[in-house]
C-alpha positions as CSV (number, residue, x, y, z in Angstrom):
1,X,80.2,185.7,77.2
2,X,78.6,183.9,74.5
3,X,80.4,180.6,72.6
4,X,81.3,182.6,69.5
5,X,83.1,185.1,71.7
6,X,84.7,181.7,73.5
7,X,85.9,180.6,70.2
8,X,87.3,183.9,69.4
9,X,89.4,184.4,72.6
10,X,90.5,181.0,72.2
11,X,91.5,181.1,68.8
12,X,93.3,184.2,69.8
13,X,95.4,182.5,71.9
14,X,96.4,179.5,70.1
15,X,100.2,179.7,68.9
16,X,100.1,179.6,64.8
17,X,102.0,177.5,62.6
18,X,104.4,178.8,60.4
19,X,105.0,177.6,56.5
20,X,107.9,178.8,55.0
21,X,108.2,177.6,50.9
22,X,111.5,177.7,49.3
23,X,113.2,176.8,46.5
24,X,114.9,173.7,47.1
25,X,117.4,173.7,44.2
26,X,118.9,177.2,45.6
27,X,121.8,178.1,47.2
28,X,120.4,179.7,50.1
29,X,120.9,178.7,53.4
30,X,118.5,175.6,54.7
31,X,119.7,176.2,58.5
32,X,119.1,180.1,58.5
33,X,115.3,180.0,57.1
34,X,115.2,177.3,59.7
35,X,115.8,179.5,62.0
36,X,114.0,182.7,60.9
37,X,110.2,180.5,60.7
38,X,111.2,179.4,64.2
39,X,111.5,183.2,64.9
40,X,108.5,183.9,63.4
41,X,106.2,181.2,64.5
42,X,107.0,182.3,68.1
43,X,106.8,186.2,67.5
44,X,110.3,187.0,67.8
45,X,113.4,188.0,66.3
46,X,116.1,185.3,65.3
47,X,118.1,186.9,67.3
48,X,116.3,186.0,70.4
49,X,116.4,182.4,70.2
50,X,119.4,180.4,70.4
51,X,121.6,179.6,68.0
52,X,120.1,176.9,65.7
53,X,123.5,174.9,66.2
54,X,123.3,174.9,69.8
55,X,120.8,172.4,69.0
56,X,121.5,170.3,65.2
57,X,124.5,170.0,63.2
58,X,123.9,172.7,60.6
59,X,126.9,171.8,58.7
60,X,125.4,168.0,57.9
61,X,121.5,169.6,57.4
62,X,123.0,171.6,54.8
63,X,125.1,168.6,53.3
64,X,121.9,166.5,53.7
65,X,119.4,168.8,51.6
66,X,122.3,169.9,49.0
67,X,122.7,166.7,48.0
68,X,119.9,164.4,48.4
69,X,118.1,163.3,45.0
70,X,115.2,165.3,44.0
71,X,113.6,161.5,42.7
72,X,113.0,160.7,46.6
73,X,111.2,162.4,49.4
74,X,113.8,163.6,52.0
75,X,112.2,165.4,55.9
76,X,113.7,166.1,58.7
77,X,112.3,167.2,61.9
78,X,113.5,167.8,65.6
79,X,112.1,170.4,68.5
80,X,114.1,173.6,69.1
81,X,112.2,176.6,71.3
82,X,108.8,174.2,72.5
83,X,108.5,174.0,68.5
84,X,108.3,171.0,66.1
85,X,110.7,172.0,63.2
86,X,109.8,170.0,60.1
87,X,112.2,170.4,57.1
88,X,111.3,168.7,53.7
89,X,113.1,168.6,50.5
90,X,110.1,169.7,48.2
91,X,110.5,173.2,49.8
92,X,108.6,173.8,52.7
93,X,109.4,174.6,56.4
94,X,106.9,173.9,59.0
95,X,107.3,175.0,62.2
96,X,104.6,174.5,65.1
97,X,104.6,175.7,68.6
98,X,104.1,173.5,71.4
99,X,99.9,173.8,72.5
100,X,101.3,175.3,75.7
101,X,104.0,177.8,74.3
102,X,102.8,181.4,75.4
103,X,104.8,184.3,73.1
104,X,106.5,186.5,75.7
């Protein structure tokens, strides 16, 4: 096998990050696109991962983002699923997998 078909396979295999943009003045649910670029960054369908309130308070992330001041950068991050959820009021989601997480 030669090094560029090493760096292929292994590329292959490397879990992707996920970037979800939104509009951060909406009304639309924080918590639920939360949980759909968790879904997505590990190849499945929300509805086979828990229940993003198993692990945060969606009720206060919701408060939190709704009514922070737009003058001042607000994030939030935590782990759910071997993934490093990071939530930032400018409108972006980023979700990362965990370097070991294998997609089932």
């Amino acid at each position: 096998m030669t090094e560029a078909n090493l760096q292929s396979n292994t590329a292959v295999s490397q879990p992707s990050k996920q970037i979800v943009e939104f509009d951060p003045r909406a009304a639309d649910s924080i918590t639920a696109r939360m949980a759909t670029a968790v879904a997505e960054a590990t190849d499945r369908n929300v509805t086979e991962i828990p229940p993003l309130g198993e692990w945060v308070d969606c009720d206060a992330i919701e408060q939190l983002f709704s009514r922070q001041d737009p003058a001042h950068d607000l994030s939030l991050s935590f782990e759910l699923e071997d993934c490093e959820v990071f939530v930032s009021n400018v409108g972006r989601i980023v979700v990362t997998p965990d370097a070991d997480y294998e997609s089932a």
